[in-house]
C-alpha positions as CSV (number, residue, x, y, z in Angstrom):
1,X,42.6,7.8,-32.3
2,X,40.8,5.8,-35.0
3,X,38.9,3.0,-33.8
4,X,40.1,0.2,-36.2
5,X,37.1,-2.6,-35.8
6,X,34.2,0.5,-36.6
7,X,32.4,-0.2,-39.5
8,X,33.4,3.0,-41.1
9,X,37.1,2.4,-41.4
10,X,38.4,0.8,-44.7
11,X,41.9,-0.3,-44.8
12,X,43.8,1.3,-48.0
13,X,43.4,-1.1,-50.9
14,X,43.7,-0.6,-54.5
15,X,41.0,1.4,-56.9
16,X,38.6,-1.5,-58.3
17,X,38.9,-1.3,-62.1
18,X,35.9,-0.6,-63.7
19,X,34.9,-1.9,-66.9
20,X,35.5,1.2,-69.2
21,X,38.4,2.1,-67.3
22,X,39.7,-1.7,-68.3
23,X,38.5,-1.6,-71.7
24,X,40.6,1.8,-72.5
25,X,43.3,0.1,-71.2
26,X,43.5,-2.7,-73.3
27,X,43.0,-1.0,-75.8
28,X,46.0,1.2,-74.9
29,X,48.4,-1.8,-74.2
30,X,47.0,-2.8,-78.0
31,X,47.9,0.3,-79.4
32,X,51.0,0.5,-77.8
33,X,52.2,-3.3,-78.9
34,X,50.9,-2.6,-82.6
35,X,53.5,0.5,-82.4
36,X,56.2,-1.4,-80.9
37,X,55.9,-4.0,-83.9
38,X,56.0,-1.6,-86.5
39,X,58.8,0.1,-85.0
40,X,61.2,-3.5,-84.4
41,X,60.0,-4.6,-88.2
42,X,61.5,-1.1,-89.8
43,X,64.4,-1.7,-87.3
44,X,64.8,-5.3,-88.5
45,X,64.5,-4.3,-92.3
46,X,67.1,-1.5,-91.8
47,X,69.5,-4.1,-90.5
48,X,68.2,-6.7,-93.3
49,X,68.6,-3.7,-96.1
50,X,72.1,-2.7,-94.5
51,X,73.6,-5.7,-94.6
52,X,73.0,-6.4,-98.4
């Protein structure tokens, strides 16, 4: 059995984001937003345009 109080056990905890990692990710979330708000504005001009 493990011995919980040595110095070599590390409880689980989550992967520490490093800086690049972070920086792609914004950068994804950006992406993905700028996509999303092209995609509602056609949506919105298709209901605007189908109306008239």
């Amino acid at each position: 059995m493990r011995d919980v109080m040595s110095s070599d056990f590390r409880p689980l905890r989550p992967h520490r984001i490093t800086r690049g990692s972070r920086q792609m990710r914004e950068k994804r979330t950006a992406r993905a937003l700028m996509v999303f708000g092209v995609v509602l504005a056609c949506v919105e001009l298709y209901v605007v345009l189908g109306v008239l």
